[in-house]
N, C-alpha and C positions, 0 to 999 in steps of 0.2 A: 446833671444826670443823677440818678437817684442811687445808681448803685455804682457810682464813679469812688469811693472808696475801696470797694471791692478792684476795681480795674486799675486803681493804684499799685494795692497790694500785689497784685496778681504780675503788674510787672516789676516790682522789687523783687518779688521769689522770680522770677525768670531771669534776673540780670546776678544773682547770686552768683559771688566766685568762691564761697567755702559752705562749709557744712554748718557753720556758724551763722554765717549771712541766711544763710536756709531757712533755720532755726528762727532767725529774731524777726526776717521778713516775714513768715508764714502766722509770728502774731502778731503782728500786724492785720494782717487779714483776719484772725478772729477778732481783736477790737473794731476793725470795720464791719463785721457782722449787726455789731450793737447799734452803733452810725446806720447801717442801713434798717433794722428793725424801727427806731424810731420816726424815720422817713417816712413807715409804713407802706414800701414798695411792693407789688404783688409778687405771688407765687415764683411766675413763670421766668421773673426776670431775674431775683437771686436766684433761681434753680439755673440759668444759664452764669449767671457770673461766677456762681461760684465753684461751678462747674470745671471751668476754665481757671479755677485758682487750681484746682486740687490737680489737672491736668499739667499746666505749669510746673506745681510741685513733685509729681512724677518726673516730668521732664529735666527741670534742675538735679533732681536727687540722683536718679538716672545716670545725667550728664558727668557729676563727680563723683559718685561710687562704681558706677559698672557701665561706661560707656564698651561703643564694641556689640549691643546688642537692642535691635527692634523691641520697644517698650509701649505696651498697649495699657490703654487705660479700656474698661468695662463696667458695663453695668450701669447708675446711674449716670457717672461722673461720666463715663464713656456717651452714652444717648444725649448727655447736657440736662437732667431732668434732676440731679442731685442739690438737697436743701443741704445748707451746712449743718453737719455733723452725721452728714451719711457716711458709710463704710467706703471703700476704695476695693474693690476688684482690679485685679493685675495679670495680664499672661508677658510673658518671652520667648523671643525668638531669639535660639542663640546660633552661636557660630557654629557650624559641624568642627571647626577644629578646637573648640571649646569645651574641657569636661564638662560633666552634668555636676559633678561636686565645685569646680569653680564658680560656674553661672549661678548655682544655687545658692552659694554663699554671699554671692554678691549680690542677688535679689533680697539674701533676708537684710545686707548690709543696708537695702533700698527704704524695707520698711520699717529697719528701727530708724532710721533718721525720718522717714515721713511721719512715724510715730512720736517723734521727739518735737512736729509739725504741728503736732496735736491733728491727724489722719490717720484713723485707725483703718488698721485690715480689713477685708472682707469676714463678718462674723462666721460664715460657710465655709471657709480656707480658702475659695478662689483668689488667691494671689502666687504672684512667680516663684515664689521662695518652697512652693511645691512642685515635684516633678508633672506632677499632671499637665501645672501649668508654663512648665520653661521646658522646652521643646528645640529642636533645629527644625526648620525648614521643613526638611522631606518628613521628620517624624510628624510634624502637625498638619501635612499634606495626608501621608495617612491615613492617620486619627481624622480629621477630617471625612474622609473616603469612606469609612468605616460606620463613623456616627451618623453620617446619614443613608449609608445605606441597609442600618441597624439599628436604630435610635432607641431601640428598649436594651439594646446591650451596652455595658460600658458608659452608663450615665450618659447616652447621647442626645439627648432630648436637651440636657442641660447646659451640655456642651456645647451644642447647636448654638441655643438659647445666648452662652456669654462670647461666643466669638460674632453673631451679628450684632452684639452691641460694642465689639471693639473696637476702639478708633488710635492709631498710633499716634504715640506723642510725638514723636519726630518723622521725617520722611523714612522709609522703609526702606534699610541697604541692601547693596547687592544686586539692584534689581528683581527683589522678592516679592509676589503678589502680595497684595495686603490679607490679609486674613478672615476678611468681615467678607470682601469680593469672593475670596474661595467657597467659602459654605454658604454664602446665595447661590452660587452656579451649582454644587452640589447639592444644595436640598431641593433646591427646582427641578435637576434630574432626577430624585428620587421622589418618586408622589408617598411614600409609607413615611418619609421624613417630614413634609409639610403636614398629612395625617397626626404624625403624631405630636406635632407642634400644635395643630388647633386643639387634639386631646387636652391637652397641659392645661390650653391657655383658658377650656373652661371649664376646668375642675376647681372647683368650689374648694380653696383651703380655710377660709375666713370668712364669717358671716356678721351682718350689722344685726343685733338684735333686736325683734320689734317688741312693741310695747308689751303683750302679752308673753313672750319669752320673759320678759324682763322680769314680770310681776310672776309668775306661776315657777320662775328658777332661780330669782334675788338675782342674775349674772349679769349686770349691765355694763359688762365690760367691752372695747372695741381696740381691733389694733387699725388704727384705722389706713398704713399702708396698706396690708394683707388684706383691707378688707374693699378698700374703695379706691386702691391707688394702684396695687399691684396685678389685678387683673386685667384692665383696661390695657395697661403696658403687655400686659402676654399675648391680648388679644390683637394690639396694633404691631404688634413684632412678627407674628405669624401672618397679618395683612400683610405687611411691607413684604417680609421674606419671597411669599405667594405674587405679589403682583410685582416682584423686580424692583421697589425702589430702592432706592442708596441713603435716605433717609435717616436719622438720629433719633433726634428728640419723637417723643412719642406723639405730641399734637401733628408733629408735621406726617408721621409715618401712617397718625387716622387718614389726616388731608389727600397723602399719596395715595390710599387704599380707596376712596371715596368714591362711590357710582364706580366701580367695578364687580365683578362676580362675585368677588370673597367677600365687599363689605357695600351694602346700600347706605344712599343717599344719609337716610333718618336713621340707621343705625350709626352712624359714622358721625353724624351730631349727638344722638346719646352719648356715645363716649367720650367724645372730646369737651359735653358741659361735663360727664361725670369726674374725667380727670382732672377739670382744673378746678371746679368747685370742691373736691378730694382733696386735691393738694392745696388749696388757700386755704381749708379749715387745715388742713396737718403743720401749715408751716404757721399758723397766729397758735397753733396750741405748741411747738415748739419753741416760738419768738418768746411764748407768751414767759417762759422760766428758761430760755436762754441759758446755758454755761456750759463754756466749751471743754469745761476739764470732767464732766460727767457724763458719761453713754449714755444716747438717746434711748427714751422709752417710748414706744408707737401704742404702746397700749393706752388708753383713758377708761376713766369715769364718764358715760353718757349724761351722767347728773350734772358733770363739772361742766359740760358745755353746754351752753349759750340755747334757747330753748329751735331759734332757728339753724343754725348747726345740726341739732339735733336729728331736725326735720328732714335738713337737708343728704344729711346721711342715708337715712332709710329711705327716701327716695332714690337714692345711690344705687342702694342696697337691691330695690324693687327693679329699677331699670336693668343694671346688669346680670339679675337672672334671668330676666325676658333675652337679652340679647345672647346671655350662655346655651337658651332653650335653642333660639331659632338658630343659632349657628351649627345645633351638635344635630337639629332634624337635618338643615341641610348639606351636613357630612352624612348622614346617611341614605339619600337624595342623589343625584350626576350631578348637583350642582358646581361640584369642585371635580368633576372625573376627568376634568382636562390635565391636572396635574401629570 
């Protein structure tokens, strides 16, 4: 199995009984990064394994510095669509009989040792070791309550956005709903919340530059997450959210959303060649200078790559504006007015 070094590592950091073992397992797993780049494995499949390391790693770290509290992992690593050396997004559920200055301590105590994992934080601050995101129960029930049924106040949109990608690293105490389940039922009761989710997911932050930009501006720069990875994902999280599934990874969330109201047939295949042709050029231009001890740069040179990359971009580039257009005519259409 191609990415059987990764699923090594990933149960050495799971079987950890110090903060040491932590430590020495988790490089292991970056040296099986290298073993798996050589292999020339695709995309999809170190984005699930490694996925599941950096979840693990959660969970171990979790387990020895702040047990006692629902530890969610988010964002990429959360959906299973993280390459290595993506960020880690974190929330907490703590105990009501818990301070906020204890739990909070304890989560930063989480991600210096994930840090010391070589897993860096979320570059946005979404991790525990902030009050936003370590929460009791009723407060993130709430908040919750709140963001969707006001999603331009209080960063709700974004909020929405990281609790459907949460997934807990261990089962959920207390008998506490999971938190991913809570804001699917609440933003499907509120129709201004799924509104404002499809807003987000197709405003244009990132553009592929075409050849005449290029030549008329000198800028042939691309970040090519922001540009060809990240909207596809906002788009099939606002599907998912909208048609009820319980879905993760973002291919499966196109899949679930497919031949229904919010996403047709052929639009649901645009997206799903765009993101994985997106993410196979991002992860051979990441394999390609590999080292786990420097921060990723998503930004390129369009000159650096490969003349079919290239191509493949801006056609990237071209399809997901067609599908930004027809999705915001019919938000403004009854298309969606069943919400």
């Amino acid at each position: 199995m191609a990415v059987a070094p990764l699923d090594d590592a990933r149960r050495r950091i799971a079987a950890a009984a110090t903060e040491s073992d932590l430590v020495t397992a988790a490089a292991t797993a970056h040296d099986a990064v290298k073993q798996v780049i050589d292999t020339r494995v695709g995309a999809a499949s170190v984005a699930e394994a490694w996925s599941a390391v950096a979840r693990a790693a959660l969970s171990t770290a979790a387990r020895l510095v702040a047990p006692g509290m629902d530890w969610y992992a988010s964002g990429s690593v959360g959906r299973g669509d993280a390459l290595p050396g993506s960020d880690l997004e974190t929330v907490v559920v703590r105990s009501s009989e818990a301070t906020a200055e204890s739990a909070l301590a304890q989560a930063a105590h989480v991600h210096d040792l994930l840090a010391c994992c070589g897993l860096r934080a979320d570059d946005n601050g979404a991790i525990a070791s902030r009050v936003r995101f370590n929460r009791t129960a009723q407060d993130w029930a709430i908040g919750i309550g709140r963001w969707a049924s006001d999603p331009a106040a209080d960063r709700g949109v974004v909020m929405i956005g990281l609790l459907a990608d949460a997934v807990p690293v261990e089962p959920v105490l207390g008998g506490n709903m999971d938190l991913r389940d809570q804001v699917g039922i609440a933003a499907r009761a509120q129709p201004v919340s799924l509104t404002a989710m499809l807003q987000d997911s197709t405003f244009a932050r990132a553009y592929i530059p075409s050849r005449l930009r290029v030549l008329t501006s000198g800028d042939a720069g691309v970040d090519i997450k922001l540009a060809a990875v990240d909207p596809v994902v906002r788009i099939a999280r606002w599907a998912a959210l909208s048609c009820g599934s319980d879905a993760l990874p973002t291919a499966d969330r196109i899949a679930a959303a497919a031949g229904t109201r919010y996403l047709d047939a052929d639009d649901a295949r645009v997206l799903a060649k765009c993101h994985a042709i997106g993410s196979s050029i991002r992860w051979r231009v990441r394999a390609a200078s590999w080292n786990s001890d420097v921060d990723v740069d998503e930004r390129v040179e369009l000159s650096d790559l490969p003349p079919q990359d290239r191509t493949a971009l801006r056609s990237i580039g071209r399809e997901l504006t067609g599908v930004r257009r027809k999705l915001d005519y019919l938000a403004s259409t009854s298309t969606f007015s069943s919400w």
